[in-house]
C-alpha positions in Angstrom: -78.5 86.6 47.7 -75.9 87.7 50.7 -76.6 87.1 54.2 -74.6 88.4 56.8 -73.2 86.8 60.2 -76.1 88.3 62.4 -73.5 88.7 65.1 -71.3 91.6 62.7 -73.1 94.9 63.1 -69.8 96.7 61.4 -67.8 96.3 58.0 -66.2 97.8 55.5 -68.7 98.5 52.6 -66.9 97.4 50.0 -66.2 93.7 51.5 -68.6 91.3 52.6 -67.1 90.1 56.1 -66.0 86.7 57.0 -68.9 84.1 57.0 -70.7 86.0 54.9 -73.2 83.4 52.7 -73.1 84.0 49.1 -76.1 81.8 47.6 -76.9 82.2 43.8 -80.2 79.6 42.7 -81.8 78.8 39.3 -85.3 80.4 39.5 -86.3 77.8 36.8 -84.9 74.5 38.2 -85.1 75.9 41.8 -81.5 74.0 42.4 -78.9 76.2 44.1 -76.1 77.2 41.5 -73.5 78.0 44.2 -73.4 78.6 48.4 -70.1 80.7 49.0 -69.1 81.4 52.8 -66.6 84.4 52.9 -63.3 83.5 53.9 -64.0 79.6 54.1 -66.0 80.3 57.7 -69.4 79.3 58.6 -71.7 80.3 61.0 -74.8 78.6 59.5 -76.7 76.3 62.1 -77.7 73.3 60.3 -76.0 69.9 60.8 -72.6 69.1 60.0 -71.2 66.2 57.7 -71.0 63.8 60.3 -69.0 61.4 58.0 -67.0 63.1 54.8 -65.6 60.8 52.4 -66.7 60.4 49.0 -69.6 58.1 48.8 -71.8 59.9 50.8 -70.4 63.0 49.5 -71.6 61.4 46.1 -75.2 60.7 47.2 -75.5 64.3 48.7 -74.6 65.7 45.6 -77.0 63.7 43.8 -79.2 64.6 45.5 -78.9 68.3 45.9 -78.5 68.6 42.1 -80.6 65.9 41.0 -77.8 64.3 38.5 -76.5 60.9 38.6 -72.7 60.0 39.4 -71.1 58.0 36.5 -73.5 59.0 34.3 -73.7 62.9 34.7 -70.9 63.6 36.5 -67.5 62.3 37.8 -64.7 62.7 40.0 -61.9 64.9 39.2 -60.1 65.6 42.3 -60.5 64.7 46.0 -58.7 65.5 49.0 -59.7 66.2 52.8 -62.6 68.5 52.6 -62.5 69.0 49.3 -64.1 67.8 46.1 -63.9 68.4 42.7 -66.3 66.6 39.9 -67.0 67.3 36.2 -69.6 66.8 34.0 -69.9 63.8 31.8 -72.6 61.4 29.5 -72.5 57.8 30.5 -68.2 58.6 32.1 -67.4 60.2 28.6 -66.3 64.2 29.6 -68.6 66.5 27.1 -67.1 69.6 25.7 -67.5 72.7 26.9 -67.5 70.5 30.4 -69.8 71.5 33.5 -67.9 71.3 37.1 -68.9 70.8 40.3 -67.0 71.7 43.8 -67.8 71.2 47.2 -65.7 72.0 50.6 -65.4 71.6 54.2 -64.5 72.8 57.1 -62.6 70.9 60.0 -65.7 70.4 61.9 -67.5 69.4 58.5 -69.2 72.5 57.5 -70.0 73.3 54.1 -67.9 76.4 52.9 -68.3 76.1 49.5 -70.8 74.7 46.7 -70.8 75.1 42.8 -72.4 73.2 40.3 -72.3 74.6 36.7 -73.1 72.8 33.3 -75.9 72.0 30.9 -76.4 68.6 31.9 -78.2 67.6 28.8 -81.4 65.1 28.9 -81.3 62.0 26.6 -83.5 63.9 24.3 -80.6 66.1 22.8 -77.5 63.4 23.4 -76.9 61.3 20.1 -75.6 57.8 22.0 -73.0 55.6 20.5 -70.4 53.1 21.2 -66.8 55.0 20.6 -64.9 53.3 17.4 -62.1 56.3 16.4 -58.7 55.4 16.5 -55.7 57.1 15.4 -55.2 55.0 12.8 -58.9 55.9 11.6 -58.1 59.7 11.5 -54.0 59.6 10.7 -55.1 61.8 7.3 -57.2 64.6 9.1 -54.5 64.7 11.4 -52.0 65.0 8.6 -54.1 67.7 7.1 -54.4 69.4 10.8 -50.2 69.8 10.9 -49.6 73.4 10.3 -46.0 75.3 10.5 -46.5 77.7 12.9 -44.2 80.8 13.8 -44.3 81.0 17.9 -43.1 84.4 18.9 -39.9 84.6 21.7 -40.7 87.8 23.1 -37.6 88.4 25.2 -35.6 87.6 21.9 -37.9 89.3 19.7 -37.9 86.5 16.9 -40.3 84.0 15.8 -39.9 80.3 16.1 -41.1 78.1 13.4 -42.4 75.0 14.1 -44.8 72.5 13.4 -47.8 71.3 15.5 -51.6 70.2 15.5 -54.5 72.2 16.0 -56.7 70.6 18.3 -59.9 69.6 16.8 -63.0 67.5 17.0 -63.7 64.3 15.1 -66.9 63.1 14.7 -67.2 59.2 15.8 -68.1 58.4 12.0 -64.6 59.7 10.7 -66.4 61.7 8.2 -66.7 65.2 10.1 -65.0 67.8 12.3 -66.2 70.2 14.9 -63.9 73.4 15.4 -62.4 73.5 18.8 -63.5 77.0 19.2 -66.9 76.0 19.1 -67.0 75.0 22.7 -67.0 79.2 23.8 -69.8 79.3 25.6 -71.9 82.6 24.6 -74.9 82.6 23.2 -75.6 79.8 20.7 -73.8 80.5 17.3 -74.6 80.1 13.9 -72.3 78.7 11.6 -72.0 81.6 8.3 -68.6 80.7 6.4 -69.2 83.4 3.6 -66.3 85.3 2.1 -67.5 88.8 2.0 -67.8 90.5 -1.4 -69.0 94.0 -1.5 -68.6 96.7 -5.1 -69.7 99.9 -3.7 -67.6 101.4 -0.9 -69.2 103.4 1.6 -66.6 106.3 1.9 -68.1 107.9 5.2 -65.8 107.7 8.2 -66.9 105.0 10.6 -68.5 106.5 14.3 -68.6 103.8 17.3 -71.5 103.6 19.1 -71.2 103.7 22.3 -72.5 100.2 24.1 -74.1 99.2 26.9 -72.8 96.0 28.1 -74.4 96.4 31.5 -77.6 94.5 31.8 -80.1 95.2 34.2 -83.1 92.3 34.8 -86.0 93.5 37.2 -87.0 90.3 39.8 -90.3 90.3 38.0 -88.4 89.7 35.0 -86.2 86.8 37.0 -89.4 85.1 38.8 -91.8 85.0 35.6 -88.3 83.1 33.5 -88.6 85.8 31.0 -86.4 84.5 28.2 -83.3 86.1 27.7 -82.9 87.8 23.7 -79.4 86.1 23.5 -81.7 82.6 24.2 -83.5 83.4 20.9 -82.1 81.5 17.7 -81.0 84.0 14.8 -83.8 83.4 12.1 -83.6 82.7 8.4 -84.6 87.1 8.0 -82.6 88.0 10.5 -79.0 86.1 9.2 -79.7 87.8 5.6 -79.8 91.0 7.3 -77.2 90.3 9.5 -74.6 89.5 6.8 -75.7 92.9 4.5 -75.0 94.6 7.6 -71.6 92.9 8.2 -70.8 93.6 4.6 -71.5 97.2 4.5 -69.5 97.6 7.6 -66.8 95.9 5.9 -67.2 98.3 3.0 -66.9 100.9 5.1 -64.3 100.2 7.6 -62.2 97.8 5.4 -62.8 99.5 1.7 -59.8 97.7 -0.4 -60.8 94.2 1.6 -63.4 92.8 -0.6 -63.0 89.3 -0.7 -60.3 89.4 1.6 -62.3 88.5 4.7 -64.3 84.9 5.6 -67.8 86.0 8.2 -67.2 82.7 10.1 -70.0 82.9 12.7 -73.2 84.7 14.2 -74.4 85.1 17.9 -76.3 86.6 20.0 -74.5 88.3 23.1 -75.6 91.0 25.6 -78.6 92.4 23.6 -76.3 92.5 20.5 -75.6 90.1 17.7 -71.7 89.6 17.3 -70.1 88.4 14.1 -66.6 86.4 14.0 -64.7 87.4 10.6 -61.3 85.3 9.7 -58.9 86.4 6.9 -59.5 84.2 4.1 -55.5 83.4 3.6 -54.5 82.7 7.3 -50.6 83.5 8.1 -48.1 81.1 10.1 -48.5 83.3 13.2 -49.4 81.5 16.2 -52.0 84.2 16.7 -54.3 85.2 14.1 -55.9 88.1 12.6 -59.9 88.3 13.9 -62.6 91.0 13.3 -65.7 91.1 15.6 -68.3 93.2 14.6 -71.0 94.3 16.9 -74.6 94.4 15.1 -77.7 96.4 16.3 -80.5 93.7 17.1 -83.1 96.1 15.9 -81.8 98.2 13.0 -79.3 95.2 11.8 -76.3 98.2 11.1 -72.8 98.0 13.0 -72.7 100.3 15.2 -69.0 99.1 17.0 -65.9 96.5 16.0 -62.7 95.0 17.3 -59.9 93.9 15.2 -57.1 92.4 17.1 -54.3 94.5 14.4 -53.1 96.6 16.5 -51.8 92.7 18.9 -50.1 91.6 15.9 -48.3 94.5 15.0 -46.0 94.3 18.0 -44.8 90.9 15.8 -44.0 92.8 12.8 -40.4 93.2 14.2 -40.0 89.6 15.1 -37.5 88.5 12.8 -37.6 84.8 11.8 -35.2 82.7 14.7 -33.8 79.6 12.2 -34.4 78.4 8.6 -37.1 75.5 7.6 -35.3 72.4 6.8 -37.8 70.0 7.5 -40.7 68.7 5.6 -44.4 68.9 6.5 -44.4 65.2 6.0 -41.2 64.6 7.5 -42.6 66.3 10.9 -45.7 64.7 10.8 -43.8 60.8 10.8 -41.8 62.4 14.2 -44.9 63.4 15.4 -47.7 61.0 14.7 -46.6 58.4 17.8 -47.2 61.9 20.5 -50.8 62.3 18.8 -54.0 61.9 21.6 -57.0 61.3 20.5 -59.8 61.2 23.6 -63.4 60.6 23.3 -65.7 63.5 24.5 -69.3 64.6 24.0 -69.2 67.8 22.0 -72.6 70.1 20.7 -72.9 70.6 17.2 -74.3 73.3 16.0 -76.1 71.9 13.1 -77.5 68.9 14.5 -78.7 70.5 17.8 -77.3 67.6 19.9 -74.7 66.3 21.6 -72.8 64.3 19.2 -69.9 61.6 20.5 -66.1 62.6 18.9 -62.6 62.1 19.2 -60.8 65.0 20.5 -57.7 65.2 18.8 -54.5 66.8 20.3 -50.9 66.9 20.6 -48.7 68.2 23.5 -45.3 67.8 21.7 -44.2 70.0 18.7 -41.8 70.3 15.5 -38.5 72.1 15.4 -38.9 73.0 11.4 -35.4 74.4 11.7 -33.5 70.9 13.1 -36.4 67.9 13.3 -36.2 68.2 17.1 -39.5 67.2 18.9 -40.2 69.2 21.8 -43.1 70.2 24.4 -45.3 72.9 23.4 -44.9 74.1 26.6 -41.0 73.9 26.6 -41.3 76.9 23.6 -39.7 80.2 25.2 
């Protein structure tokens, strides 16, 4: 909803004028999502903070939201008038994290309000007392190295080096959870097939055209209609989905058979999406990936994206300095820069909320020299 400053009978129709309130709510929890004032001015008439510091900021937002500080939610940031929390179980951050944000004016105000995040119940949260160490998970790390070539665009070369994919551990040692799995569209199903097809289809592909707009009626909204990307991808529907994914291959990709891993399903605007990986990845930073959009009701493509015509640009890069170092050798320079954090993180085949390690490095590899360097000194 929008409500405008009763006292502005003129404004440009394209902008909402200053002091304009912005207020989205959850129809099924009732709880406001966000209050936006335009321009960081309020006219509204209800009483100001009398007293802003962060306690009472703390029991306001409990609350307003109905979570519970140190077990739901944390502090982040604070400064005068302004307040910054993130989601948490028991003070552990959970992965994709929730935030929350609140502001003041001078005259303690509220300009701005945003809580977003799942905020699981116990039901779905698998508690346990954090164990990992870095000793624990020193051979997945070793495993999770990888010589990488980083491209140097203003020098047009490539930069090899070696560095750690940041990944998920499970608290047990015995698991990992991709770190790609915190996207946060619809819920996805884990596939992992390499896609072998015999007959090739050899009719050019047409894209459908695709409506990405959606349009929900305020019947729909007040009677919590579910949403079809809220609807799991059944045992039927998974089979078809990956016949459909490999007849699209067939056709688009003919001489690929075998070539190309389906790594996930989801659901996604009225469409179910499909995340393909090469099967033999290359050193590039950036990686070949192929998203196929599938028809919900007659399970056929109908429309892809292959991110090709990105990597191409790199096919000029010509390599910047020889490999003279080991993968083991970098990984002894590197292990003492290793993080490993504890974070909540959903898995996908458990249906819960699952305490990990969240392992990452910030430094990198020279392969060429040995040198260890930020990641984010690389140019």
């Amino acid at each position: 909803m929008e409500w405008f400053p009763s006292h502005i009978k003129e404004w440009k129709e394209d902008y909402n004028p200053e002091g304009t309130a912005v207020i989205t709510i959850d129809l099924q929890s009732r709880n406001y999502k966000s209050v936006i004032f335009v321009g960081g001015k309020s006219y509204a008439n209800g009483t100001p903070f009398q007293n802003i510091e962060l306690n009472s900021v703390i029991q306001w937002m409990e609350s307003e939201a109905g979570i519970v500080y140190g077990k739901q939610f944390h502090l982040v940031k604070e400064e005068i008038g302004d307040y910054h929390f993130s989601e948490c179980i028991d003070g552990i951050p959970v992965s994709p994290a929730g935030r929350m944000e609140l502001r003041f004016d001078p005259e303690g105000r509220l300009t701005f309000y945003s809580v977003y995040g799942q905020f699981p119940s116990s039901s779905i949260v698998q508690e346990e007392n954090y164990s990992l160490t870095l000793k624990d998970v020193e051979p997945l790390a070793r495993k999770q190295m990888q010589l990488i070539d980083y491209p140097l665009y203003e020098k047009q070369r490539l930069l090899p080096f070696y560095g750690i994919e940041e990944i998920y551990i499970t608290n047990d040692g015995t698991a990992t959870i991709p770190f790609e799995n915190k996207s946060g569209a619809g819920m996805r199903l884990n596939i992992d097939q390499v896609m072998v097809w015999e007959q090739v289809n050899t009719e050019s592909f047409e894209r459908t055209e695709m409506r990405l707009q959606e349009g929900v009626t305020i019947e729909q909204a007040i009677d919590l209609e579910p949403h079809p990307d809220s609807f799991s991808i059944t045992d039927v529907e998974q089979a078809k989905c990956i016949a459909a994914v490999e007849a699209g291959l067939s056709q688009l990709y003919p001489d690929d058979s075998g070539q190309w891993i389906l790594k996930t399903l989801h659901r996604e605007r009225g469409y179910i999406q499909a995340t393909l990986r090469l099967k033999a990845p290359s050193n590039l930073a950036f990686q070949r990936k192929l998203l196929l959009f599938i028809h919900a009701q007659s399970y056929k493509v109908i429309n892809y994206m292959d991110n090709k015509p990105l990597l191409n640009t790199f096919d000029e890069f010509q390599i910047e300095e020889e490999i003279s170092v080991s993968h083991d050798e970098a990984f002894d320079k590197l292990k003492s820069w290793l993080e490993l954090t504890p974070g909540y993180v959903y898995d996908l085949v458990q249906k819960k909320y699952v305490l990990c390690g969240m392992l990452d490095c910030k430094y990198a590899v020279k392969a060429s020299n040995g040198d260890v360097v930020e990641l984010d000194s690389l140019e």
